[in-house]
C-alpha positions, 0 to 999 in steps of 0.5 A: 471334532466334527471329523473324529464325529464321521469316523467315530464307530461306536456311538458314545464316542461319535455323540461326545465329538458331535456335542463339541461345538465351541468357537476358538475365538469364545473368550475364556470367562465363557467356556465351560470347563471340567476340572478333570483328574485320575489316579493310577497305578503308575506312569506308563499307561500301557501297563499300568492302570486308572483307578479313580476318576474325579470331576467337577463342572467350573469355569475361570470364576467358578467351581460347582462343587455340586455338579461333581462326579467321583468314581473309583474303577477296578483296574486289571492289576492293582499294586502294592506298592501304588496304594500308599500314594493314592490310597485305594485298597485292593477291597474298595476296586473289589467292588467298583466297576471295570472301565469298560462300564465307567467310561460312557459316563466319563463321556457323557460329563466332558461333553460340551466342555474342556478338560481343565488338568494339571500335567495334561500328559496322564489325563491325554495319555491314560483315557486316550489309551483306554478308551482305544483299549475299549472302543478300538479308536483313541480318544482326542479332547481339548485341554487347558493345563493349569501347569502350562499357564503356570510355566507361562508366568515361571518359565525355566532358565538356566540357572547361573552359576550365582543361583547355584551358589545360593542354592536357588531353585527353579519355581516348582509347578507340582499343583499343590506348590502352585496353590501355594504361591496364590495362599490357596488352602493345602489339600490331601494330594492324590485324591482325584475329586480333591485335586479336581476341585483343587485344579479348578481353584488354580486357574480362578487363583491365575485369572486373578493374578496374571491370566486375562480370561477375556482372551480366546481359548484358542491361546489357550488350549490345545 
């Protein structure tokens, strides 16, 4: 972090990587943690686009609800045929800001911590590439995936030809499949404040059960 700090050319971005000072070997109960989601217009983010940003301050024992950030971003190009998933209609990015605005704020909320997300690809790969779209140089955080530490617990095997024949599937990990291995409440998907607070939830659910929090995050994050 320290090296992306000297290389950093636009302010924001040097003061995000200065404010990391975090000790790999600081045990998880410890870290700061931000519960960090994103809707978008689809999957690929050199076409589609960020519509919505939601997140919350927590740890492994806690979640501050009241220390939460939700902001909705007026994208290039919003797609019809997106706005059944996340709901947000062409008049609600009307009025909201472009990223270029939204993003020294998003900075600002993840300094000092790390990112906490369920399928880490789309959080990594869209604010990587916007942020390299806005600023010329990508953006490197560290994260904790709350679908990895879940595969950890439930990882993927061959099925046998028995478990085909009893129609046997692999555990799910989609988030809200997760929560409901640990009776966490069902919440309204693909609203990114709620799948925020939801993420954060999880991993509370996974220390209790089969996570030790007393490790390093070094096992943890990457």
């Amino acid at each position: 972090m320290a090296a992306h700090a000297a290389h950093a050319r636009e302010p924001v971005l040097a003061d995000y990587y200065r404010a990391f000072d975090l000790d790999p070997e600081t045990p998880l109960h410890e870290i700061p943690l931000v519960a960090l989601d994103i809707e978008t217009t689809g999957l690929d983010p050199a076409r589609d686009a960020i519509v919505s940003i939601g997140l919350v301050n927590c740890s492994s024992r806690q979640v501050r609800c009241a220390k939460h950030w939700y902001q909705v971003v007026r994208p290039r190009h919003l797609s019809i045929d997106s706005i059944p998933l996340h709901r947000i209609t062409h008049a609600e990015v009307h009025h909201a800001p472009p990223l270029v605005e939204v993003l020294p704020t998003l900075l600002q909320h993840l300094q000092g911590k790390v990112a906490l997300v369920h399928y880490h690809p789309i959080e990594r790969e869209f604010l990587s590439h916007a942020v390299k779209q806005v600023f010329g140089q990508p953006l490197y955080f560290p994260l904790l995936d709350t679908m990895q530490l879940e595969a950890r617990k439930h990882p993927r095997q061959q099925r046998s030809w028995l478990d085909r024949l009893r129609g046997k599937r692999p555990e799910s990990l989609r988030l809200a499949d997760c929560r409901a291995r640990y009776n966490l409440p069902a919440y309204q998907p693909h609203h990114a404040l709620t799948d925020a607070i939801a993420t954060a939830e999880l991993l509370q659910a996974q220390c209790c059960r089969h996570i030790d929090a007393g490790q390093p995050i070094s096992e943890f994050w990457f």
